[in-house]
C-alpha positions in Angstrom: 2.8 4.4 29.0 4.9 2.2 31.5 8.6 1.0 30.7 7.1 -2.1 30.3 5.4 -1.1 27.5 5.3 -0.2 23.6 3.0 1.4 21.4 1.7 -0.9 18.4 2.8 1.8 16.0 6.2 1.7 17.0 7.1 -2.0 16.9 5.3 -1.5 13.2 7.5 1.3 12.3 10.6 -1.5 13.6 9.3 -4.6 11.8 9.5 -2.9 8.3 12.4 -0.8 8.6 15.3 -2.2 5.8 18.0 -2.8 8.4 18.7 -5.5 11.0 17.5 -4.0 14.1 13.8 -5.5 14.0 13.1 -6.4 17.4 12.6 -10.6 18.7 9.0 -10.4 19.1 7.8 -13.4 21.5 4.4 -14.4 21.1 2.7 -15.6 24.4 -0.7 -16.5 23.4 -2.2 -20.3 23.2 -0.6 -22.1 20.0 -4.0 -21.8 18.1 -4.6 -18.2 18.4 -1.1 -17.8 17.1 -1.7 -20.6 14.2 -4.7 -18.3 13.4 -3.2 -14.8 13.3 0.1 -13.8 14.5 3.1 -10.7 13.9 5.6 -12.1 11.1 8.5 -13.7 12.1 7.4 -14.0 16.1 8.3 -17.0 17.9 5.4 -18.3 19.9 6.1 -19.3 23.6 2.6 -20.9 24.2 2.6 -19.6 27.9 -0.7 -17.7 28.1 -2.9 -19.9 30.5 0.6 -20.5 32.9 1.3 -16.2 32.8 -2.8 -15.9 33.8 -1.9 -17.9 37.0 1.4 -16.2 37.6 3.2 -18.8 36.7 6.6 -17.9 34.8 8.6 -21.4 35.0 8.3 -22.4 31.6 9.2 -18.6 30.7 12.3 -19.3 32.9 13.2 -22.7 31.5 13.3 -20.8 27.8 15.4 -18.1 29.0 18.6 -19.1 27.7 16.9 -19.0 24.2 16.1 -15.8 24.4 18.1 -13.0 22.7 20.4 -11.0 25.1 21.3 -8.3 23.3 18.4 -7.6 21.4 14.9 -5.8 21.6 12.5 -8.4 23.1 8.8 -7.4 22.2 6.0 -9.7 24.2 3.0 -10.0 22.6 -0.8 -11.8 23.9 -4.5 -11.1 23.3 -5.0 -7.6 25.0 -1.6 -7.1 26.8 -2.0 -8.3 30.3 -0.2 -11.5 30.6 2.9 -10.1 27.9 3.6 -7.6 30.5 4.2 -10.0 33.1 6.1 -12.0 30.7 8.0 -8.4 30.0 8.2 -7.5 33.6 9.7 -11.0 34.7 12.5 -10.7 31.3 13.4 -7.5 32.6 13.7 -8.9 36.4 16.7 -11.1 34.2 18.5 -8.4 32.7 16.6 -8.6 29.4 15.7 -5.4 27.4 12.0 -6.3 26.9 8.8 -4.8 26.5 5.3 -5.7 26.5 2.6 -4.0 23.5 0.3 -1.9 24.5 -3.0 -3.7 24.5 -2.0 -6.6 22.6 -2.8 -7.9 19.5 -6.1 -5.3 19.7 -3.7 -3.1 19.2 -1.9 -4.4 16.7 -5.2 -4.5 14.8 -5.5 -0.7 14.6 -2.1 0.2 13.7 -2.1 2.3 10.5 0.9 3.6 8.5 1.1 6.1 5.5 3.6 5.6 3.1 3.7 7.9 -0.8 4.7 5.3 -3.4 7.4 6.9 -5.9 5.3 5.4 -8.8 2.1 6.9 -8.0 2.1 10.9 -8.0 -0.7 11.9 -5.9 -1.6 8.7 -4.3 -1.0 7.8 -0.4 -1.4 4.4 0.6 -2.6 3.6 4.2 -1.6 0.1 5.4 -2.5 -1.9 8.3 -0.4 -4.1 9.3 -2.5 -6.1 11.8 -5.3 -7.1 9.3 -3.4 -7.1 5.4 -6.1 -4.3 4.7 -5.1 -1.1 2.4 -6.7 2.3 1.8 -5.6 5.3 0.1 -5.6 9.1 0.0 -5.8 9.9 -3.7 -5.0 13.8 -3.7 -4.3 16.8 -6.5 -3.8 20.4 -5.6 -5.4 20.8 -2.4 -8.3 17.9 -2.7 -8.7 14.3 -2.3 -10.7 11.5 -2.0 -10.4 8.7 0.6 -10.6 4.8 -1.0 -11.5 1.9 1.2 -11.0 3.6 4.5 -11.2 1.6 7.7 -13.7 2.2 10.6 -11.2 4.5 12.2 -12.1 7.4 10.6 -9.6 9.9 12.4 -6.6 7.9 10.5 -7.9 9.9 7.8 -8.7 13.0 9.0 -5.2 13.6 10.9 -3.3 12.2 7.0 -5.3 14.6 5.2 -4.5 18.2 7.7 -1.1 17.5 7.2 -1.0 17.7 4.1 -3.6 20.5 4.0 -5.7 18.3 1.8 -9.6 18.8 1.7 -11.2 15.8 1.7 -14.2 16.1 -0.9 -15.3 12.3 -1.4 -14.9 9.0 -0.1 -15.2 6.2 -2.2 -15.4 1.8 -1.5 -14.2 -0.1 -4.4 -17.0 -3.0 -3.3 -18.9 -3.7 0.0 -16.2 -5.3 2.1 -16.4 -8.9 3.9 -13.1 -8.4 6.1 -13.2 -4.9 7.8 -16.0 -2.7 8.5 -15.9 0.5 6.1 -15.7 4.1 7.8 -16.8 5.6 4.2 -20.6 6.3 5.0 -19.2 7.4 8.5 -16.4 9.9 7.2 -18.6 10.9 4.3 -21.5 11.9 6.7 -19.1 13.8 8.7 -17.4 15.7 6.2 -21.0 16.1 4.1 -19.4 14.7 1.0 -20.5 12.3 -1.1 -20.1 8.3 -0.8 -19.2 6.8 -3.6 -19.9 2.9 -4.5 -21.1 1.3 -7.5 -24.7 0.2 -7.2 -24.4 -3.4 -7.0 -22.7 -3.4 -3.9 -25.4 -0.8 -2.2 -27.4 -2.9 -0.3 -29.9 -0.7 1.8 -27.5 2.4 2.2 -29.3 5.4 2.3 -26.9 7.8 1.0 -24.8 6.8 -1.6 -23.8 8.4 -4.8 -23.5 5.0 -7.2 -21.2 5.2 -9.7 -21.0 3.1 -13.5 -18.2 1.8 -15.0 -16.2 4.4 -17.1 -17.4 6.9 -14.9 -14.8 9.5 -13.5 -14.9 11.3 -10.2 -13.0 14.7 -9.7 -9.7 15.3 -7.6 -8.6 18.6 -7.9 -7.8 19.2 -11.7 -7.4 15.2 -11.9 -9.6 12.7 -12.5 -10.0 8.9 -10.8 -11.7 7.1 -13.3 -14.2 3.8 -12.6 -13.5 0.0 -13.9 -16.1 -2.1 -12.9 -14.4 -5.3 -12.5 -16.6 -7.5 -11.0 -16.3 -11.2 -9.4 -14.5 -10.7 -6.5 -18.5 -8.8 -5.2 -20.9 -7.6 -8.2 -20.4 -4.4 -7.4 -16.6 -4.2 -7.2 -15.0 -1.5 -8.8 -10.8 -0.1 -9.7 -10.2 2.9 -9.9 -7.1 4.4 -12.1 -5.8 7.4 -11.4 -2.7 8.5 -13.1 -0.3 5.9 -14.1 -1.8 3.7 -10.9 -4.3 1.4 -10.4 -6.4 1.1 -7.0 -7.3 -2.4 -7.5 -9.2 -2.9 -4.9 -10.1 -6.7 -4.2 -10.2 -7.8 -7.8 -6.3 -8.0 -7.7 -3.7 -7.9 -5.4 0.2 -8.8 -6.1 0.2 -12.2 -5.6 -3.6 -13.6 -5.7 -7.0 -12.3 -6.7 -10.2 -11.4 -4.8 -12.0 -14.8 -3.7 -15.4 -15.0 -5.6 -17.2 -17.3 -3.1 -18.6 -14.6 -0.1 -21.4 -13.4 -1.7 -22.8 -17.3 -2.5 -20.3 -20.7 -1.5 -22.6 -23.0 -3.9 -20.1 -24.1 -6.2 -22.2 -23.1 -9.4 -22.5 -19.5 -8.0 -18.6 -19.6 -7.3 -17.9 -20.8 -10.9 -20.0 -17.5 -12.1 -18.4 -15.5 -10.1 -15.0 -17.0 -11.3 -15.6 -16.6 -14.8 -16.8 -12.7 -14.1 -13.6 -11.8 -12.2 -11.7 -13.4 -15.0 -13.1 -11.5 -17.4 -12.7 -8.5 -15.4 -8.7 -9.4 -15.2 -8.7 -9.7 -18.9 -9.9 -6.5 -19.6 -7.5 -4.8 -17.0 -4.3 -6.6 -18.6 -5.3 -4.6 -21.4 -3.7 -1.9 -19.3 -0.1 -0.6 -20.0 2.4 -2.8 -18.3 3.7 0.3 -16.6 0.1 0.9 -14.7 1.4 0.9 -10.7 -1.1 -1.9 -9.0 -2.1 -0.4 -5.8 -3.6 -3.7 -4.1 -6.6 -3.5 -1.4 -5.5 -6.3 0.7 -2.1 -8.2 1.9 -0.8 -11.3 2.9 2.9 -11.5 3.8 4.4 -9.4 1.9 6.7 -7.4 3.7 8.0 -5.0 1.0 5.9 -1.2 1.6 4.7 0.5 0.1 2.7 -2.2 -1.6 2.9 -1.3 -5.6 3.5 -3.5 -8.3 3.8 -2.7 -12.1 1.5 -4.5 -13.7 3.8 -5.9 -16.6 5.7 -7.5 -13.6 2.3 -9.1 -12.1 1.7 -10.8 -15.5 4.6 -12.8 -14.9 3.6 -16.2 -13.6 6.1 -16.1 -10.5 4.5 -13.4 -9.2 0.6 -14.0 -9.6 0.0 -17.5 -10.9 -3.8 -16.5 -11.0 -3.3 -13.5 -13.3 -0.9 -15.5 -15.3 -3.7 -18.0 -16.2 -5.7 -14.9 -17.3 -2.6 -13.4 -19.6 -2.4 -16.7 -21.5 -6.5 -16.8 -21.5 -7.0 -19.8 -20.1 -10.0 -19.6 -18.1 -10.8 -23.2 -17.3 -7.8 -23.3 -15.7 -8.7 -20.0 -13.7 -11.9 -21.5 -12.5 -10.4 -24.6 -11.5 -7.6 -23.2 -9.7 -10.2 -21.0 -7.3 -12.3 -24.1 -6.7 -9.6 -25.7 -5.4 -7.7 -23.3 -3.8 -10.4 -21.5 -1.5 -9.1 -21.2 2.1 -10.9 -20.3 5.0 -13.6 -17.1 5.2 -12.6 -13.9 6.6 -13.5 -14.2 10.8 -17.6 -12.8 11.0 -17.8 -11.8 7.2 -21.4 -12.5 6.8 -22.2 -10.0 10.1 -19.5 -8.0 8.2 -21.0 -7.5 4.9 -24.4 -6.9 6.5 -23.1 -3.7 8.4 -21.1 -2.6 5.1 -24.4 -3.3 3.4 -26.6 -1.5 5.8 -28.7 -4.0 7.0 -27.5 -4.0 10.5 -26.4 -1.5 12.8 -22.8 -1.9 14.3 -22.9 -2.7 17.9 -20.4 -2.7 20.9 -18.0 -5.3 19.3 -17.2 -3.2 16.2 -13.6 -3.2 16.6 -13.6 -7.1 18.0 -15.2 -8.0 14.9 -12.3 -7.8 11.9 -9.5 -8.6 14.4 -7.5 -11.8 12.7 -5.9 -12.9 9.5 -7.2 -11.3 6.4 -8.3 -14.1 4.0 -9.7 -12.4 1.0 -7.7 -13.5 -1.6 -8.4 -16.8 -4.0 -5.3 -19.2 -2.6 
C-alpha cells in the first residue's frame, strides 16, 4: 500500500472510535452517488468528472476549507481519482490519504465486536452496507447467523477463537446482500439451516420450524418464526439475546413489501410481522435485541434491551405493536416504504437458488441498505 493510501478497515476502526480523533473524510464522487450512499459525516466535494481529467482547480479553490491539522481521508467509486485528490492535498502540506479501492472497499469492511449483554454471541458488522451477522459460540462450537458472501470473515473470527464451526444458519432469504451460508456450509460439511419458507430451490438445506432448537456446544439457539418481514423469516434466542434478524431492528422493522409490492399483499404481510412483534414483546424486557441490519446508528456493538425498544422514542413501529394498535402499524408501513434495496429481485433469486452468481457478485449489494419499514 502506497502513502497515499488507507485500508478500508482502518478508517472503520477511526470513524467509531469514542474520542475526537475521527478523521475529515472528503467525498469526491458526483453529488448523486453520494446522495445515494455515502461514509457518515463526509463532506462531499463533487469533483469526480474534473479529478478524471486531471483537473484539481476546484480542489484548489476549496483548500482553505479543508482541515489543516487533521487526518484528511479522500474517498470515490474505486479509488483512482481520491488518490489524485490525496496526492495533490499532500503536494499542499495536508496530511491526506486516499482509501484503498474506494467505496468497493468500503463495502467489504467487516468488524467483530463481543457485546457485554450477550455471553457467547459475536456480532460481525459492516459498516459499508448496515448488514450484521453473528458468531453464536459455547465451549469450543458455534454457529454462524446471516453471514455475508465473504466467507473467510468467518473462518479467520472463528480460529481465533479456536471455535469449530458446526452450522450456519439465515434467519430469512435475504434481499440486500448475497448470503455465504450455503457456501460456508458446503465447505465446512455442516448443515444450512433456514426455515422452509424461505428455501426456494436450495438443494441442501436443513429447514427448521418454529420452536425448534439447534445445538451450540452445551447451549441451545432456539427458533421464532416471526414472519412478515419474508415468510420464512425466523429469530433466534440464545441466552438472554435475541438475533432478530430482519423482523426487528432498533429503530424500524423489516419492510414487508419485497416478496410482493401490491398493496393487498403488503397489508398481509404487515399484519403477519405485527403479529410476529406481538408475540416477541412477550419476551422479558431484559432480552439483548441483536438487530440484522443498520441505518445510522453509530453506537457498536449494536444491542438494545428490548424493554428500552418498547419505548416509542426509540422504535415508533414497535411502540404501535406494544399498545396493540395494528391499524395504525399497517398504515404507518404503507406510507412510510422508501426505496428497494439496489438489485434485490436478482438478489433474492441467488439467495433463493434460482440463479447462479455471476462475475458482478460483489458489485451487486454495494449501496445503502434499505431494508427497514421507514
Amino acid at each position: 500500500m502506497s502513502n497515499t493510501s488507507v485500508a478500508p478497515s482502518e478508517v472503520a476502526r477511526s470513524v467509531h472510535k469514542d474520542d475526537d480523533d475521527d478523521p475529515f473524510v472528503l467525498d469526491v464522487r458526483n453529488e448523486e452517488d453520494y446522495e445515494e450512499w455515502q461514509i457518515e459525516g463526509s463532506t462531499n466535494l463533487p469533483i469526480y468528472d474534473e479529478l478524471l481529467d486531471h483537473d484539481f482547480s476546484t480542489l484548489e479553490d476549496h483548500l482553505d476549507e479543508l482541515p489543516e491539522d487533521e487526518e484528511i481521508v479522500t474517498v470515490c467509486i474505486a479509488g483512482v481519482t481520491s488518490t489524485r485528490a490525496a496526492s495533490f492535498l499532500q503536494d499542499h502540506g495536508l496530511d491526506a490519504k486516499s482509501i484503498d479501492d474506494g467505496m468497493n472497499g468500503w463495502g467489504r469492511v467487516h468488524q467483530a465486536y463481543e457485546p457485554d449483554e450477550a455471553d457467547g454471541v459475536v456480532q460481525i458488522v459492516r459498516p459499508g452496507t448496515g448488514c450484521i451477522s453473528y458468531l453464536v459460540h459455547d465451549d469450543d462450537e458455534a454457529i454462524v447467523v446471516d453471514p455475508s458472501q465473504y466467507v473467510d470473515v468467518y473462518l479467520n473470527e472463528a480460529e481465533e477463537r479456536n471455535l469449530e464451526i458446526t452450522g450456519v444458519a439465515d434467519s430469512h432469504a435475504h434481499a440486500d446482500h448475497v448470503s455465504g451460508a450455503g457456501q460456508l456450509a458446503g465447505e465446512l460439511d455442516v448443515p444450512y439451516y433456514l426455515h422452509g419458507d424461505d428455501a426456494g430451490e436450495l438443494d441442501r438445506v436443513t429447514e427448521i420450524t418454529d420452536d425448534e432448537t439447534i445445538a451450540v456446544g452445551d447451549r441451545e439457539m432456539e427458533v421464532h418464526h416471526t414472519p412478515g418481514h419474508t415468510p420464512g423469516s425466523v429469530s433466534y434466542e440464545y441466552g438472554d439475546a435475541l438475533l432478530s434478524g430482519d423482523t426487528l431492528f432498533l429503530r424500524s422493522v423489516g419492510r414487508p413489501d419485497l416478496e410482493d409490492g401490491a398493496e393487498e399483499a403488503i397489508r398481509t404481510a404487515a399484519s403477519r410481522l405485527y403479529e410476529s412483534l406481538t408475540a416477541l414483546t412477550t419476551l422479558p424486557d431484559e432480552t439483548v435485541v441483536l438487530p440484522g441490519h443498520f441505518s445510522d446508528e453509530t453506537v457498536r456493538p449494536l444491542a438494545t434491551e428490548l424493554g428500552e425498544l418498547l419505548d416509542e422514542t426509540t422504535n415508533e413501529l414497535l411502540s404501535d405493536v406494544e399498545q396493540d394498535d395494528e391499524d395504525a402499524f399497517v398504515e404507518t408501513i404503507v406510507e412510510s416504504l422508501s426505496d428497494e434495496p439496489a438489485n434485490y429481485n436478482e438478489i433474492k433469486q441467488i439467495n433463493w437458488g434460482k440463479e447462479q452468481p455471476g462475475g458482478d457478485i460483489e458489485e451487486l449489494e454495494l449501496g445503502p441498505n434499505n431494508c427497514a419499514a421507514n
